[in-house]
C-alpha positions as CSV (number, residue, x, y, z in Angstrom):
1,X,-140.0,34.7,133.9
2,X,-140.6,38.4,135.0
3,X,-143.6,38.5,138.0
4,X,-146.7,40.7,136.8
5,X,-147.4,41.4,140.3
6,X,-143.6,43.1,141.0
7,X,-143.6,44.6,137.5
8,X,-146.7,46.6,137.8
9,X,-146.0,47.4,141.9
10,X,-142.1,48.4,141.6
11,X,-141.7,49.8,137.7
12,X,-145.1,51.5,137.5
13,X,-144.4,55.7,138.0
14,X,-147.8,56.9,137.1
15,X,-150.9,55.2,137.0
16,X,-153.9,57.3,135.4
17,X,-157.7,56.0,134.7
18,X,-159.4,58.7,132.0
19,X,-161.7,58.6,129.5
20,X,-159.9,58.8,126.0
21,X,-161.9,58.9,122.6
22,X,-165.4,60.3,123.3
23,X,-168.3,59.9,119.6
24,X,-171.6,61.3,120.3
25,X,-174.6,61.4,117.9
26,X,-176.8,64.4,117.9
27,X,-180.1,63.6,116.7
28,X,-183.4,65.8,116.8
29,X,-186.0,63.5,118.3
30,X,-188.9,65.1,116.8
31,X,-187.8,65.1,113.0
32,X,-187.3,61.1,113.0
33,X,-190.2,59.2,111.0
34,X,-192.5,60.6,107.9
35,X,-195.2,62.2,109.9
36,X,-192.9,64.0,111.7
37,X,-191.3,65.7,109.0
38,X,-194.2,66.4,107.5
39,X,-195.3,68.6,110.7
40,X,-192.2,70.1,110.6
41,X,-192.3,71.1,107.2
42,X,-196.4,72.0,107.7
43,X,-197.4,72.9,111.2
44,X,-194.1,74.5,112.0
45,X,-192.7,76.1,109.3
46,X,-195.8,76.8,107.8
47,X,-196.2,75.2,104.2
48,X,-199.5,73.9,102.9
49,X,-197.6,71.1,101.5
50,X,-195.1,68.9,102.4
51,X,-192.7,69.3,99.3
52,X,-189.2,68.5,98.7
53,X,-188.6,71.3,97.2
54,X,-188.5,72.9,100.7
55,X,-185.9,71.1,101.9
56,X,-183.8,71.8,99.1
57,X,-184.0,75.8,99.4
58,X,-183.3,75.2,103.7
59,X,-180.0,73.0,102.0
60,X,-179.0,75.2,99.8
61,X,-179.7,78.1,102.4
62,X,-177.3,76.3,104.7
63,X,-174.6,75.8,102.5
64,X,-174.6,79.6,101.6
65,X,-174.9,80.5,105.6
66,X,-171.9,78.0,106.1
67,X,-169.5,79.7,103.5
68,X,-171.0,83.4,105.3
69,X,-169.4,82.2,108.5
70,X,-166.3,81.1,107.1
71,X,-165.7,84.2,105.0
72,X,-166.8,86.6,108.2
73,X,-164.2,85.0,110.6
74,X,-161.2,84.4,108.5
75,X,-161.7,80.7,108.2
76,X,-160.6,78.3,105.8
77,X,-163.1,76.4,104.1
78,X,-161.8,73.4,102.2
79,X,-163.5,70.3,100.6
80,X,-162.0,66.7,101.8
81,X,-160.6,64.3,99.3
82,X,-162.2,61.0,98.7
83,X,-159.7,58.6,100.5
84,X,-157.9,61.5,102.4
85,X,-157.5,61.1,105.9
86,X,-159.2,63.6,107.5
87,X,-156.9,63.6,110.6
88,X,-153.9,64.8,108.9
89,X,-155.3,67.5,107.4
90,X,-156.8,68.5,110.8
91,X,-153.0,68.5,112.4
92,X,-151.4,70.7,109.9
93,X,-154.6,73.1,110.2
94,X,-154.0,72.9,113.9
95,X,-150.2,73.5,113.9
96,X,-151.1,76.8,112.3
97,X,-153.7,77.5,114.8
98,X,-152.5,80.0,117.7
99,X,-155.9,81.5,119.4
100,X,-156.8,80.1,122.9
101,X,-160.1,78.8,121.3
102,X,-161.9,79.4,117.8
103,X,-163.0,77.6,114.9
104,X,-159.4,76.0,112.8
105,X,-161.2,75.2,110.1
106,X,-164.2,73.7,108.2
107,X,-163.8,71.0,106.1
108,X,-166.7,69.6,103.8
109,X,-167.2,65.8,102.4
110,X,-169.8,64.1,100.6
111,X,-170.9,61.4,102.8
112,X,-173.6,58.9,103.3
113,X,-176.8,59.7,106.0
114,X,-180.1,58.1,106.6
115,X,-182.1,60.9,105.7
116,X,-185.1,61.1,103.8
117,X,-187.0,61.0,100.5
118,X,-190.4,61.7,99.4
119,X,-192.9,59.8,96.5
120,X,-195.1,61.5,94.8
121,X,-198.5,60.6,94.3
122,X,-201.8,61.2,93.2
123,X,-204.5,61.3,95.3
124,X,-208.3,62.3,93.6
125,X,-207.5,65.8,92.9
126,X,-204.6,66.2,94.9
127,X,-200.8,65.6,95.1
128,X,-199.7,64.0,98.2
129,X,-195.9,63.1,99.4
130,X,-195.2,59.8,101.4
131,X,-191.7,60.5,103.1
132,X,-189.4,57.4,104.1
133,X,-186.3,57.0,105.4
134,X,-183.5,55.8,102.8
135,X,-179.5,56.5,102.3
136,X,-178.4,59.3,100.6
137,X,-175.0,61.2,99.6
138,X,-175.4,64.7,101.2
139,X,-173.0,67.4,102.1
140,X,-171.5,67.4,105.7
141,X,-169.4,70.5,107.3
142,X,-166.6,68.9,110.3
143,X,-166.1,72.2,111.8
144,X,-162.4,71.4,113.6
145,X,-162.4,73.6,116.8
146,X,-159.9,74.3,119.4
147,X,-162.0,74.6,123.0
148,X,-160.3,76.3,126.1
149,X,-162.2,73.6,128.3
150,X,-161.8,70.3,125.9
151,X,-158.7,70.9,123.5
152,X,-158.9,69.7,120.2
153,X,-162.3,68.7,118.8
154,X,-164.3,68.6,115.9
155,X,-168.6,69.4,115.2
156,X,-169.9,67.0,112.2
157,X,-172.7,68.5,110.7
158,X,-175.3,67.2,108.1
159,X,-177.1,69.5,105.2
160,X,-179.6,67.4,104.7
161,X,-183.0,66.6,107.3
162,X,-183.3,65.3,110.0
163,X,-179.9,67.3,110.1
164,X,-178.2,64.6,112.6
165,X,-174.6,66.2,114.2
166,X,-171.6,64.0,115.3
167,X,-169.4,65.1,118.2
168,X,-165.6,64.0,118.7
169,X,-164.1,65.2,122.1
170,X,-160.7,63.6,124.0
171,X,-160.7,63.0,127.9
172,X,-157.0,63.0,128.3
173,X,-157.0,66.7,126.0
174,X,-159.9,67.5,128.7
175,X,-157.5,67.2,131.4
176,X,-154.5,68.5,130.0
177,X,-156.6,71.8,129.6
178,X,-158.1,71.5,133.2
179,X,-154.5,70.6,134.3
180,X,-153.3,73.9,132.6
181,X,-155.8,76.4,134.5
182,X,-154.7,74.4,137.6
183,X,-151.0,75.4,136.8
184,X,-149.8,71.7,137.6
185,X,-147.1,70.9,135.6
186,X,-146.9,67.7,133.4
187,X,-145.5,65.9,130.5
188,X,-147.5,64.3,127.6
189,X,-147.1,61.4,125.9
190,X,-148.8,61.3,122.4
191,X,-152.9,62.2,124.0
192,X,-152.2,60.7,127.2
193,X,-149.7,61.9,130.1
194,X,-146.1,60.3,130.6
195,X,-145.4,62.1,134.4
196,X,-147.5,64.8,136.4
197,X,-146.9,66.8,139.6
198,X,-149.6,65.6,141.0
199,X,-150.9,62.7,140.1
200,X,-153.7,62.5,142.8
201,X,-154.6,65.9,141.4
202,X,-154.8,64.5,137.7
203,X,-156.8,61.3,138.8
204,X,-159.3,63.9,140.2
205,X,-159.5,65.8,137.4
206,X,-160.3,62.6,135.1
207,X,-162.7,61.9,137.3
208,X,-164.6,65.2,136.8
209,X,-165.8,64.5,133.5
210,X,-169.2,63.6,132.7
211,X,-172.2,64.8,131.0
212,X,-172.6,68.2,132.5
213,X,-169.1,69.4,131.0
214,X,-170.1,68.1,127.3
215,X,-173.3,69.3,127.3
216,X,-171.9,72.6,128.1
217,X,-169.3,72.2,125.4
218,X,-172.2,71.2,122.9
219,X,-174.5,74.0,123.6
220,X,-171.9,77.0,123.6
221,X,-170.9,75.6,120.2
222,X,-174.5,75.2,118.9
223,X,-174.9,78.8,119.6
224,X,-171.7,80.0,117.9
225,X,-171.5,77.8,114.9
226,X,-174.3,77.9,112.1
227,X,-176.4,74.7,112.0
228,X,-179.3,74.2,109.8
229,X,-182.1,74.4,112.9
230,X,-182.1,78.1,113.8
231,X,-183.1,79.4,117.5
232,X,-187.1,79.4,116.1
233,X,-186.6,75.8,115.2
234,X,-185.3,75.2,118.6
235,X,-188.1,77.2,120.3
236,X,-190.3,74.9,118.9
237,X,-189.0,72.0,120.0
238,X,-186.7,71.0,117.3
239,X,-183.4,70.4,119.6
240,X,-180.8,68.2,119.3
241,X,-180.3,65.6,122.0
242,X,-176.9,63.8,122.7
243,X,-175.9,59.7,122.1
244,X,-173.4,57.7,122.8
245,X,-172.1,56.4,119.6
246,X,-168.2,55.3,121.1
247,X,-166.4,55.4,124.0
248,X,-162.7,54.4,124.9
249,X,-162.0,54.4,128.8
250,X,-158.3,53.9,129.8
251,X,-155.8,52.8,132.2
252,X,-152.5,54.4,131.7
253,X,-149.9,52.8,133.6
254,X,-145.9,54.4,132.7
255,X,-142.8,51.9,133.5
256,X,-140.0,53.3,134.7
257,X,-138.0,51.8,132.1
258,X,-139.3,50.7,128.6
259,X,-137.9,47.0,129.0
260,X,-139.8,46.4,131.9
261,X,-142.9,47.1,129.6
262,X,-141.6,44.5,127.3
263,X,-141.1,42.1,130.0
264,X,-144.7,42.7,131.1
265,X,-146.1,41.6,127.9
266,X,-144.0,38.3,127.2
267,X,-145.0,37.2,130.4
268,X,-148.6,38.3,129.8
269,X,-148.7,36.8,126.0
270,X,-147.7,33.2,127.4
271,X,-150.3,33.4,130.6
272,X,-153.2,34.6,128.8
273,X,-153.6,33.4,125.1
274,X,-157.1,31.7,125.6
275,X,-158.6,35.0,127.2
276,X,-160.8,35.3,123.8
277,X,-162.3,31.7,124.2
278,X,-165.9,32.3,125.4
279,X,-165.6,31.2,128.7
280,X,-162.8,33.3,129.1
281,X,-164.3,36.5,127.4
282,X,-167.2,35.9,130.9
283,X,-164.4,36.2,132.9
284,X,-163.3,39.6,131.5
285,X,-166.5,40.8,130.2
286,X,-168.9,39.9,133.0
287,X,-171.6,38.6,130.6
288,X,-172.6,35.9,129.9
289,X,-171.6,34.2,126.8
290,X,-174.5,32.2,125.1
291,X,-175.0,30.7,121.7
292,X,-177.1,33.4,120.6
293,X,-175.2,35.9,121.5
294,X,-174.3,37.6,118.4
295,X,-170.7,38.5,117.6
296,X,-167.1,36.9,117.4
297,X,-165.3,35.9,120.5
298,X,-161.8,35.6,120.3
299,X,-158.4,36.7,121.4
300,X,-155.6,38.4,118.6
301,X,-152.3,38.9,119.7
302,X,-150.4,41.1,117.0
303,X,-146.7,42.1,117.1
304,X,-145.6,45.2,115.2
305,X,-141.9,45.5,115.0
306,X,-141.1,45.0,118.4
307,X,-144.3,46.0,120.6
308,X,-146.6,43.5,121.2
309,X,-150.7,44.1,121.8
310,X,-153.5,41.9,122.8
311,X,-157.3,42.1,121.6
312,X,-160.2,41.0,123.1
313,X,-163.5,41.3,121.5
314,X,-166.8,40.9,123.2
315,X,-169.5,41.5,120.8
316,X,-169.3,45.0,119.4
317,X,-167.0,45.9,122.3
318,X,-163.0,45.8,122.3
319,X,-160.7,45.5,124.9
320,X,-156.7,45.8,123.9
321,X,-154.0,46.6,125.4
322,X,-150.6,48.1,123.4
323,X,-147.4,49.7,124.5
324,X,-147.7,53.5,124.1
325,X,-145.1,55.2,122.8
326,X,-143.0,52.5,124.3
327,X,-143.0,54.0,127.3
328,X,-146.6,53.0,128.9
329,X,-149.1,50.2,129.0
330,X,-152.2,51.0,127.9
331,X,-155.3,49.1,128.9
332,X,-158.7,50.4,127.2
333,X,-161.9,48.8,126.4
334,X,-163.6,50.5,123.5
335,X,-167.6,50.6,124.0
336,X,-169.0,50.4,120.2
337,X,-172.5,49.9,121.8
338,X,-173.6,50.5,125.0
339,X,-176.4,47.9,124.3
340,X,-173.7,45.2,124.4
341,X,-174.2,45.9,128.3
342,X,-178.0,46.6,128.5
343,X,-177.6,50.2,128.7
344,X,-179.3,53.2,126.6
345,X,-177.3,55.7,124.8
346,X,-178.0,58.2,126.5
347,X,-175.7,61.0,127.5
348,X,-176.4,60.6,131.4
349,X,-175.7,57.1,131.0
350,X,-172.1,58.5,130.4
351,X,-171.3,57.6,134.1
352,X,-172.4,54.4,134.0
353,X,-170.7,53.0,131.0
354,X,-167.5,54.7,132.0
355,X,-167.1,52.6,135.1
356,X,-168.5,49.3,133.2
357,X,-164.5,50.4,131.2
358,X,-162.7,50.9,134.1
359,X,-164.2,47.6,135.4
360,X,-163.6,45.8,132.4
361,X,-159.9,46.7,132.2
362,X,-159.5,46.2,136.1
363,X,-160.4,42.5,135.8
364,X,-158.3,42.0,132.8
365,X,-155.4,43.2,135.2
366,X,-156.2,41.0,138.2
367,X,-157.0,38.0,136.0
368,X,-153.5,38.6,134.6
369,X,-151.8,39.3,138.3
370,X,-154.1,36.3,139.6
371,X,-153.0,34.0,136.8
372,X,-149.1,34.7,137.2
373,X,-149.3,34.3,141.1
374,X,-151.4,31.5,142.2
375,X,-149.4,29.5,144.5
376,X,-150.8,27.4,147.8
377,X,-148.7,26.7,151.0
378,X,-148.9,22.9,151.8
379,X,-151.6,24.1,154.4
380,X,-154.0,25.6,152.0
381,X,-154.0,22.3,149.5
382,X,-154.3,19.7,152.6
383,X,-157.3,22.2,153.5
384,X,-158.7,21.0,149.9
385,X,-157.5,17.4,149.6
386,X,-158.5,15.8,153.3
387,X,-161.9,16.4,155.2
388,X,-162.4,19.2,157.7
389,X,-164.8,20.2,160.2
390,X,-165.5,23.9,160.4
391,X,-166.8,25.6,163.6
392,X,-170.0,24.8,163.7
393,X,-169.2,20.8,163.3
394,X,-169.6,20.9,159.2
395,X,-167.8,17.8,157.9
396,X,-166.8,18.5,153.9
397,X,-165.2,15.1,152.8
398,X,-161.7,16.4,150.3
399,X,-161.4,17.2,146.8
400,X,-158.7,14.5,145.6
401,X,-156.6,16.3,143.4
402,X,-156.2,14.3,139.8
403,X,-160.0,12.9,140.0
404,X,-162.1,13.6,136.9
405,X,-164.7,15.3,138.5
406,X,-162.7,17.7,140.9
407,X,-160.5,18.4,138.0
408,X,-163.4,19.3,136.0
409,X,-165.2,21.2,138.8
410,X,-162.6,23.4,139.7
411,X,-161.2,24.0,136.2
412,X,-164.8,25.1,135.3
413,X,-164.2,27.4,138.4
414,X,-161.8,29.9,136.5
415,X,-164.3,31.0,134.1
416,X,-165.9,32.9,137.6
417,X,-163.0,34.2,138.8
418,X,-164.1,37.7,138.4
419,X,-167.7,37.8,138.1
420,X,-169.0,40.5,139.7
421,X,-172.1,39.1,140.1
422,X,-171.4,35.7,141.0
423,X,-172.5,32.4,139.2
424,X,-175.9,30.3,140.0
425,X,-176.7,26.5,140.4
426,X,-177.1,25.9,136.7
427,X,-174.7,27.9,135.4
428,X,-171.7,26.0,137.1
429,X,-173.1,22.6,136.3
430,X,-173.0,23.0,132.6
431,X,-169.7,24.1,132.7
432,X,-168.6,20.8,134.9
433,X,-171.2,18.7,132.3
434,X,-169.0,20.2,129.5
435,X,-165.8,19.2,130.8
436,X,-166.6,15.9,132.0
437,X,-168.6,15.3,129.0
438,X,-170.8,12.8,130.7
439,X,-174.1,13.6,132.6
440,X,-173.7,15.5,136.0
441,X,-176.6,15.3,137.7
442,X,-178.5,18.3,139.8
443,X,-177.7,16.4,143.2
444,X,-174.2,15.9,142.3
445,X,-173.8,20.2,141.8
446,X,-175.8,20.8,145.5
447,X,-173.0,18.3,147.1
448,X,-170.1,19.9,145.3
449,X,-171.4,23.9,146.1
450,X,-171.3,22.3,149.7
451,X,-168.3,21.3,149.4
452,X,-166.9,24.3,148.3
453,X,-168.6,26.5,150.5
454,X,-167.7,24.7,153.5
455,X,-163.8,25.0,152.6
456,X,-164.2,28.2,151.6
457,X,-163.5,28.4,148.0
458,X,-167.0,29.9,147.1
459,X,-169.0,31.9,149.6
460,X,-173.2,31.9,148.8
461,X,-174.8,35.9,148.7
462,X,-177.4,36.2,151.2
463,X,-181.1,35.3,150.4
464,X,-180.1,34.6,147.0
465,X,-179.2,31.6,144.8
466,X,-175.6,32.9,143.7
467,X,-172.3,32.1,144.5
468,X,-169.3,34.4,144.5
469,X,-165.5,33.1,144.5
470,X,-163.4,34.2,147.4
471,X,-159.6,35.4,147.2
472,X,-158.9,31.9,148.8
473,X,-161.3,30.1,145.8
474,X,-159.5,31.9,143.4
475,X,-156.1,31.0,144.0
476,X,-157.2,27.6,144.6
477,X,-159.2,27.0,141.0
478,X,-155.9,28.7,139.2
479,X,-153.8,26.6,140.9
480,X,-155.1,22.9,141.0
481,X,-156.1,23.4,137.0
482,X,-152.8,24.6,135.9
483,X,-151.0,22.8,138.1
484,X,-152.8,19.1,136.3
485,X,-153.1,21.1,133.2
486,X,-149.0,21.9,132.9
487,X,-147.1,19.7,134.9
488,X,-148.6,16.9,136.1
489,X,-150.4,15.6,133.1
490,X,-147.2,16.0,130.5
491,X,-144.9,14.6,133.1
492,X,-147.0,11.5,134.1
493,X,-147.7,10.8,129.9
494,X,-143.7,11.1,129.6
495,X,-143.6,8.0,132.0
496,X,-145.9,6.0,129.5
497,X,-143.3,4.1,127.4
498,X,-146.1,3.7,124.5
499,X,-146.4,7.4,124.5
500,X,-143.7,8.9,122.3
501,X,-143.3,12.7,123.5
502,X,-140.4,14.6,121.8
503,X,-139.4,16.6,124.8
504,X,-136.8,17.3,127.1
505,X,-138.5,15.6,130.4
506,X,-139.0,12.1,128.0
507,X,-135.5,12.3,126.7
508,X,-134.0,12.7,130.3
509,X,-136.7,9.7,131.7
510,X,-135.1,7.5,129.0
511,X,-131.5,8.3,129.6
512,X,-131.9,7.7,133.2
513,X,-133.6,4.2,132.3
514,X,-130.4,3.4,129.9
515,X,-128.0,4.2,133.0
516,X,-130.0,2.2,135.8
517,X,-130.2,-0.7,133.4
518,X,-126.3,-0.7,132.6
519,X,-125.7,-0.5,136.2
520,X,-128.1,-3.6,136.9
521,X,-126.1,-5.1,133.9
522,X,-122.8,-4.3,135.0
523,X,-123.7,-5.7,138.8
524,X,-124.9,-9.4,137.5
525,X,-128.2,-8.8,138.5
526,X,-130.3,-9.6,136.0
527,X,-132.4,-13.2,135.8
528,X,-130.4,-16.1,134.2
């Protein structure tokens, strides 16, 4: 079986960590509830009452300043299909499309919003509105753009109040640009990049993107493209502000030969099957996995034609990796909520959730070097198995390999192999209680952690109650567990002659039985 460890150190030629897909919601803060609309259409713009009828004559007002700006600049204005994919209309638009930057084209679809209605009712002598919000079909304008910063990209505009906006922008086309004004030289591979010049240069780049350069790209297009809050709207105080809606952040790692990116992934397909279990999905995630928490937890390996790839989903958040192009591995966790982490939405949060990604996908990789290269010299397991004495005259009796409870300790081990932040007291035990599935008492966890500490499998954070694994705990927990989990236990139950186990190791045990016992036959000495 191919080594992880080699493939990815000797076959890897480029190795690039970007963001990818980038979805942001626009939303106007002050035009979000009833009241607030009904300032808006009062207090601001003037009305004595809040009527629908307004916001119909601002629609159709829009619509009619949309089709202006098409027909002024030369754009084509068409009206999506129901059903038609939207980005294949947008490539042979864009194959057309020769100017450095400028709008392709606008394309309008009838698509549900949460926007609002009102009720009319009487009140005395008057007429009042209540205004709530409910979903509607409205019209929305995707204007497709091509940026001389960001590449391809498209505006998604709503008719219809609070007049919410959807952004779609691409890291890698980010950099390609950047990459382009640079004059480095480099070769693509579908969005991403198959070989670069300088690939220290291109990591750089990648890493330059944040919320400054899209909130730059969003405001210089605000001001060229027609939206239905005009520049008094906004010097009230009717602006949009940015969300995160989804995020992809990437590892891009190109083999030197597409085989060797096929071996990676049969040798990663048999390690790693259980990564979706929920212990597992801790491991990758660093979260912890609960009853409550809502969401499925599980692992789906898919084949297509010949190219494997591997999902893992953690609540709303997936983390797959796929051969692209069969050329590269492509590692990318795809943040459907940054809530799933505890963070806001926010736009400056940007930062923040892209290294939770890179994090994510780093930890799949190690757990996936870790778990293919876990061996212990003879040293290393006697410093388990028999008592020591540290340096300061510490006795730590052994950790028999084969008994129930080590067994169950250290296999409970694995599901912290790369927790960032470390495991606590209780959070170990009911792991151990789980596997053992017999009471394991508070005492018997303090004696273990000691145990473990003073040989140096877990090391305790200072003036705190956690525990973190070290390199030497890692290795030791993978080991021992896979080591009883695959070898010892199946060959010790082929011994068992009541155990009838159709494999290769039984078949062998029983034709070596056969030939011992003809040669005792054959030599007189069995009892008379």
């Amino acid at each position: 079986m191919s080594n992880v460890n080699e493939l990815l150190r000797e076959h890897v030629t480029l190795e690039v960590e970007c963001l990818d897909r980038i979805y942001l919601n626009g939303y106007v803060p002050t035009l979000q509830v009833g009241g607030q609309l009904v300032s808006f259409l009062t207090k601001h713009l003037g009305n004595k009452i809040p009527s629908p009828a307004l916001l119909g004559k601002r629609g159709a007002a829009y619509r009619q300043a949309a089709q202006d700006f098409a027909q002024e600049n030369e754009i084509p204005m068409i009206k999506f299909q129901p059903g038609q994919r939207k980005d294949d209309v947008a490539a042979t638009y864009r194959e057309k499309f020769s100017q450095a930057e400028g709008v392709v084209f606008i394309g309008v679809a009838q698509e549900r919003a949460k926007s609002f209605k009102a009720q009319k009712k009487q009140k005395g002598q008057y007429v009042i509105f209540e205004w709530s919000r409910q979903s509607v079909y409205v019209n929305h304008y995707y204007f497709y753009l091509q940026d001389i910063d960001f590449g391809p990209a498209f505006i998604k505009v709503c008719s219809y109040v609070p007049y919410a906006i959807k952004v779609y922008l691409n890291g890698h086309e980010w950099a390609k640009q950047q990459l382009h004004q640079a004059g480095i030289g480099f070769e693509t591979l579908d969005n991403g990049f198959l070989s670069c010049e300088d690939p220290e240069g291109l990591q750089a780049i990648c890493d330059q993107l944040g919320p400054e350069q899209i909130q730059a790209f969003f405001d210089k297009w605000l001001a060229r493209l027609p939206i239905p809050l005009d520049a008094d709207d906004r010097q009230a105080g009717y602006v949009h502000q940015l969300t995160v809606w989804q995020l992809e952040v990437s590892r891009t790692q190109v083999f030197d030969d597409p085989l060797r990116g096929r071996e990676f992934f049969e040798t990663v397909i048999k390690e790693n099957l259980d990564l979706g279990r929920p212990d597992r999905v801790q491991l990758v995630f660093d979260r912890k996995i609960t009853g409550s928490t809502p969401g499925r937890f599980h692992t789906r390996v898919i084949e297509d034609g010949v190219n494997p790839s591997l999902y893992i989903n953690y609540k709303k958040t997936v983390l797959k990796q796929y051969f692209k192009e069969n050329r590269a591995l492509r590692t990318e966790t795809i943040i459907n909520n940054p809530g799933d982490f505890y963070v806001r939405k926010a736009l400056s949060n940007l930062p923040y959730l892209q290294q939770i990604g890179r994090d994510i996908n780093r930890r799949l990789l190690d757990v996936q070097r870790i778990s293919h290269n876990c061996h212990l010299s003879q040293n290393s397991i006697e410093r388990i198995v028999q008592p020591t004495l540290n340096a300061e005259g510490q006795r730590a009796s052994g950790l028999r390999f084969g008994q129930l409870r080590t067994m169950a300790l250290l296999a409970a081990l694995t599901s912290f192999v790369h927790a960032a932040f470390g495991f606590r007291h209780r959070d170990l035990r009911s792991h151990v209680a789980d596997l053992l599935g017999s009471s394991y008492s508070s005492s018997q966890m303090s004696y273990d952690l000691r145990r473990l500490r003073l040989k140096g499998v877990i090391w305790r954070v200072p003036n705190s109650h956690r525990y973190l694994l070290t390199p030497y705990g890692c290795k030791v927990a993978l080991f021992f567990t896979r080591l009883n989990a695959r070898v010892i236990r199946p060959g010790f139950d082929a011994l068992e002659p009541e155990i009838i186990i159709p494999s290769p190791l039984s078949q062998a045990l029983s034709q070596v039985e056969q030939q011992i016992d003809n040669l005792i036959s054959v030599a007189n000495l069995l009892p008379t």
